[in-house]
Structure formats: C-alpha cells, structure tokens
N, C-alpha and C positions, 0 to 999 in steps of 0.2 A: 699814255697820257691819262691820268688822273677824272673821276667824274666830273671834279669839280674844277677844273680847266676845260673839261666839254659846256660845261653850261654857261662858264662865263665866255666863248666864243661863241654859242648861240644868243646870248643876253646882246653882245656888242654887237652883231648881225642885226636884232631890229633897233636898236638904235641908230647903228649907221642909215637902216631905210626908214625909219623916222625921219632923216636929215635930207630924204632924195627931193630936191627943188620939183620934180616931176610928178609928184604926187598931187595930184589935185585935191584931194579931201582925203586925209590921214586920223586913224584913230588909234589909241594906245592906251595901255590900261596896265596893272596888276592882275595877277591870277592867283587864286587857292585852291586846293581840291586835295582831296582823300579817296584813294582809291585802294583797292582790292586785288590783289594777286593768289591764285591756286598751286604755282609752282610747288608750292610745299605738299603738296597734296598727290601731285604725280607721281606713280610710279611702275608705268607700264614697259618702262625703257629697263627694267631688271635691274635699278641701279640698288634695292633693297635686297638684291641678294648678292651684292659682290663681293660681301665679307664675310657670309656668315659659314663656308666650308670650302677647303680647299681641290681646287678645279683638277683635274688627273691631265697636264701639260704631259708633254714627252720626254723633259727628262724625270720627273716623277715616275711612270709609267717605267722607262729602261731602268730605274733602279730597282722598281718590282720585278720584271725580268729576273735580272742580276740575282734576287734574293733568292725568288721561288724557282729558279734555274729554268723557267719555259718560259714561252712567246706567246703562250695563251693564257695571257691576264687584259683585263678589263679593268677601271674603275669610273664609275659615275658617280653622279650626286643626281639629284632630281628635287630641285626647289616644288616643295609642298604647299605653301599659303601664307597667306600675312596677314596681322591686324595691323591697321596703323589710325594710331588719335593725333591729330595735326589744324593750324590755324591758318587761315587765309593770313599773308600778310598784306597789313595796311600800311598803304606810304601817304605822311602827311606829303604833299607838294607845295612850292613856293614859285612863282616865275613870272613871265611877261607875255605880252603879245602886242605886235601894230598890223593894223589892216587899212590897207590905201588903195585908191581905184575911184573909179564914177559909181555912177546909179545903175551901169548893166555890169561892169565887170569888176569884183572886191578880191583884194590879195590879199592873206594872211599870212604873217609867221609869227610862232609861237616855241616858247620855250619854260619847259621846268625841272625841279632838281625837288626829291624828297629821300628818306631814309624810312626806313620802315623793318620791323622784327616779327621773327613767327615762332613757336614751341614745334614738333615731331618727337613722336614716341609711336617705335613702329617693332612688335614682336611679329618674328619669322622662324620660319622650322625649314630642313631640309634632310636627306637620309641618301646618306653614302653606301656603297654597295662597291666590295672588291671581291672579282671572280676570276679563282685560278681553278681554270679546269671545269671541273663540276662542282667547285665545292662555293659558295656565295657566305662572304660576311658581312654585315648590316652594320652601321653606329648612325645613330637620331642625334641629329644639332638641334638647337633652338638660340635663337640670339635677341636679344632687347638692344637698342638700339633707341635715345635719348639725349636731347637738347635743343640747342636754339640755332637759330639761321638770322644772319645781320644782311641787309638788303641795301647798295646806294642805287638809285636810281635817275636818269636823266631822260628827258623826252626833248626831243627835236619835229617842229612839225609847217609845214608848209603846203597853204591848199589856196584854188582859184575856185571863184564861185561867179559862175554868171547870172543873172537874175533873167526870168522868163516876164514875169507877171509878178504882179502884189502878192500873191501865191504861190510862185513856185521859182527853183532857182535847181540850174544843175552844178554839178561840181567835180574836181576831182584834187591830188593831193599826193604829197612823199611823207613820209614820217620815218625816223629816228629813235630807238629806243635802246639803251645803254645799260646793263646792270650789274654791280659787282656784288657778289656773296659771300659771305664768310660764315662757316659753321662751325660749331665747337658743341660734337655729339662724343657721347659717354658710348663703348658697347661691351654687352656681356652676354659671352657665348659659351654655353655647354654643352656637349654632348657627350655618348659612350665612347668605349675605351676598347673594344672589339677589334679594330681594323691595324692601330696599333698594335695591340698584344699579339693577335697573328705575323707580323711583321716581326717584332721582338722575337718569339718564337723561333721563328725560320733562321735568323740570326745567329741565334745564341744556341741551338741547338736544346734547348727545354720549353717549358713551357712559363710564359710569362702571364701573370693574370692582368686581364683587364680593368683598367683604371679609369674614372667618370673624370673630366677636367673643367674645369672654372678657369674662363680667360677673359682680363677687363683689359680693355684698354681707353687711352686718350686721342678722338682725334681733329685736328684742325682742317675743314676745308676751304678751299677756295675757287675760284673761277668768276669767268668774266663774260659774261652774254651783250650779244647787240643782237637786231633786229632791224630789218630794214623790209618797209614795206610802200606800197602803191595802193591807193582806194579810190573810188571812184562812186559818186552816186546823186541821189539828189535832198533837195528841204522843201518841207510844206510850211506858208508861213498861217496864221491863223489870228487877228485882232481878237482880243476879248477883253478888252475894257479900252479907254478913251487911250490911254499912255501905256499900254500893255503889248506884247504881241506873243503868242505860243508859235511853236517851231518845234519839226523833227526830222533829225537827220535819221537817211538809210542811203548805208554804203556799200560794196563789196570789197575784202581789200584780198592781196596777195604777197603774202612775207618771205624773207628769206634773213633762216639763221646761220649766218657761217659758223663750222667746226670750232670749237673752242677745246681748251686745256685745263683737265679741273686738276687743283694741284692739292694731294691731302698727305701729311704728317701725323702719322700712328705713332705713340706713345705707349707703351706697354705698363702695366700698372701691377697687373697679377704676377709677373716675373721679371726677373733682371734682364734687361734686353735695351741694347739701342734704338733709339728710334728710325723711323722709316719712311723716305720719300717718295712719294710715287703720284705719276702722271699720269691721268686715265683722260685716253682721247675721246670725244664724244665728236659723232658725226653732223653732218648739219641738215638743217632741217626745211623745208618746205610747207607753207601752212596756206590755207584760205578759209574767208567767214565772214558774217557779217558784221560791221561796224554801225550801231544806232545811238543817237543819242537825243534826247525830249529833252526842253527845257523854256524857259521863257525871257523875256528883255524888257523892261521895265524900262521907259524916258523918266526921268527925273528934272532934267533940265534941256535945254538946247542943245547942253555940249557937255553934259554928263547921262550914262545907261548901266543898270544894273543887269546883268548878267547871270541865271541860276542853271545850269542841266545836270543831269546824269546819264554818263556814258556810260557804254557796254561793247566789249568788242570780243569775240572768240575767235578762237586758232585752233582750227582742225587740221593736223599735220598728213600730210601726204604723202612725205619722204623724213626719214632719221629715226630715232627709236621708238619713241611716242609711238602708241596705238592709233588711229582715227578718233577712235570714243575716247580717247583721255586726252579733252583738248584742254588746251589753255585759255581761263576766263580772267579775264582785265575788266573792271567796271568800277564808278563811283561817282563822286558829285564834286562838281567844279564850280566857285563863284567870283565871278570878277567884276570890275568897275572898267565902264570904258569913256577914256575923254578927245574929243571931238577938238583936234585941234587948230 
C-alpha cells in the first residue's frame, strides 16, 4: 500500500471520530510542520562500505585455491575511514487532528503526509590484502560515492491525556511512522591492480603487470521503513498573558523497526555490463529516547486556538546495525489552528 493510501485512511479515521455522537466536546483543526531527519547522516551500520571492494565469500576464496594450488590463501579487506558531506532532510508536512473528551480526560488523533529531499557525498578507502603462504599482496581502493535521497513520509498518531490540575496533565500514546526512500547516487571507485596481476600471473603462467582501474557506475535505491512506537509521559501547562498558555511536553517512548528490504539497481557506466539487481536485507531495529516538545496555545476566539511547538524526539537504538551513539534525531516546528466544535 502506497504512502499516500496510508494517510488518506488515517485522514478518514478522524473524521469518522469527529462524527462519534459520544463525544461531548470535540475539537479539530489543520496542521503544518517542517521537520528534520538525520537518516542521511547515519552510517554506523557499514552501509558506506558495501561497495566499495569486493568481500573474499567462499567461492572467491576456492577459486584462489584452485589458482595458487594450496589451501593456505587468505583474503581480507579492512575498511580504513570515511568523509561524508550530507544534509538533514526536511519534510514539509500537511495533515489533520480531532481531540474529544471532558475537562479530565482529552483523546487525540493525528495524522500527516510530507515529502522531503537530502544531498550525500561520502569518500571512503579500504586495502585489500591476499596471503598465500608467506608471501602478502596489498591494492588501496578509494570510492566517492554522490547524490540525492527522495523521502515520502506519513505519521500516524494517537494519545490520551488526563489532566491533574491547571498544571499538570499525565499522558501516554501509539504512534506511526511510514517512510519510502529512493536514491539515485553516482559511485567512483579506484584502486591498484596488485591482487589481480598476481592472479593473472598464476594463470597464465608469466608475469602480468599491474593495472590502476577507474570504475563508475549508476545506482537507484530503494526501501521502505516504518516505525512503531509507545511513549508515555507528562505536560506542564503555564498561563502567561490573559489568552495565552505555554506547555511542555516530556516523554519517554519505545520503538520498533521491523526488518525491511532495500532494493538497489547498479548500472555500470565505465564498462559494457548488464545491470544488476540486488536485495540487501537490513535487520530490525529496537530504539528508546526521549520525546519533548514546548510550544504555546494562543485563544483567539471561543471556538477558535492557535497552536505553535517544536518537537524533538531521539532514537537511541539498542538492537540492529546502528551504533548506540549514532541515534536518530527527528525534530521541528508544528502550527496548527484548532476549532471547538
């Protein structure tokens, strides 16, 4: 299903509870916000080095065998370091919300849909090492790696808030988050010609010389993230003018990313070659963090309220590739109109 079949089933969701007779005081509104994504930014899961030299599997490895006629061959790579220049992506959002309930206990649902773009340009090196015997041969890669990341996004969200005092209110809450990517990154990789020429050699019986190689290719990625999480926590409310009130929420929440399927299409540019499909499974993820957001509510009328915060939520992952320290930050600023109906 399509993002944007998710959001129009969360749009018709408060509308139908817009229409629930049981509602004793309902309120509904428009929402906008621009928020901030790091994703592009991550890259502690090695996903920066999956291309840029080739891994020594076992039947690679049995065909060195095979060449150098022994069983004592080796090959490794050993990924050396990165720079990477990259932009948070921003997603405008568009969506809705109704919240209905008394004066102690308020329900909300909430839904939005944005799209949003990022740049990444990330140089990496790695150094291959093949050992037969006693004898080790070395070749240096370096790979540039360049383009843009397209972002759909859908957020689903639903929370209860019980009110304590004029001051204080507890809460807790599910949320939803949907997102499909598509990237269409440039990469150019070169290294020495050492490991082949040894290779050739053994072959052919002379000696072949080594040769530097320049390889570009084209490729398109894709995949499709959700996010399902649980938060819990409470609001401070604060009067500060006649028609004013400041508010801040502090949450805890606890996510869960199921496994997904990133699916990329290499295109070869620097040689004649077919292109090439391939599936890289990514495992799922486990995170916790806090979720805050300050903002304020403005009366304007009886039964109209303006609406301003900026949110902030981190995801410090606990299980999947992600490091601890390379969490995911989501933040930015939401304003809505709410009518009192």
């Amino acid at each position: 299903m399509s993002s944007k079949n998710w959001i129009k089933i969360g749009l018709c969701a408060i509308v139908a509870a817009s229409a629930h007779p049981a509602a004793a005081d309902v309120i509904v509104g428009p929402r906008v916000a621009y928020y901030f994504d790091n994703s592009n930014l991550r890259t502690s899961d090695g996903s920066d080095q999956a291309l840029i030299a080739r891994r020594g599997d076992e039947v690679f490895l049995q065909n060195l065998r095979d060449v150098f006629q022994t069983d004592d061959v080796t090959f490794d790579t050993t990924f050396e370091g990165e720079g990477v220049t990259a932009n948070q992506i921003g997603f405008a959002m568009v969506g809705g919300m109704i919240n209905f309930g008394d004066d102690r206990d308020r329900f909300t649902l909430s839904a939005g849909y944005g799209e949003g773009s990022g740049t990444i340009d990330l140089l990496s090196s790695t150094t291959s090492t093949l050992t037969v015997g006693d004898t080790s041969i070395t070749d240096i890669a370096t790979q540039i790696l360049a383009g843009a990341v397209d972002y759909e996004r859908i957020d689903l969200e639903a929370t209860w808030q019980r009110r304590q005092n004029e001051q204080f209110a507890i809460f807790a809450g599910v949320r939803f988050e949907r997102i499909e990517a598509d990237a269409e990154i440039n990469i150019r990789s070169a290294q020495t010609g050492n490991i082949p020429s040894e290779i050739l050699t053994q072959e052919m019986g002379m000696f072949v010389p080594p040769e530097s190689g320049v390889l570009e290719f084209a490729t398109t990625n894709e995949a499709e993230l959700t996010t399902f999480s649980a938060r819990a926590g409470a609001t401070m409310f604060a009067p500060f003018a006649e028609n004013a009130v400041a508010f801040a929420n502090g949450m805890l929440h606890a996510s869960y990313q199921p496994a997904y399927t990133a699916r990329i299409i290499t295109r070869p540019l620097s040689i004649a070659a077919d292109e090439v499909n391939s599936d890289f499974e990514n495992p799922d993820e486990i995170s916790f963090g806090p979720d805050i957001a300050v903002g304020a509510q403005f009366i304007l009328s009886d039964s109209l309220a303006l609406d301003m915060r900026y949110r902030a939520v981190l995801f410090f992952p606990v299980s999947g590739d992600q490091s601890f320290s390379d969490a995911r930050v989501n933040h930015g600023f939401n304003l809505g109109l709410s009518f009192r109906l």
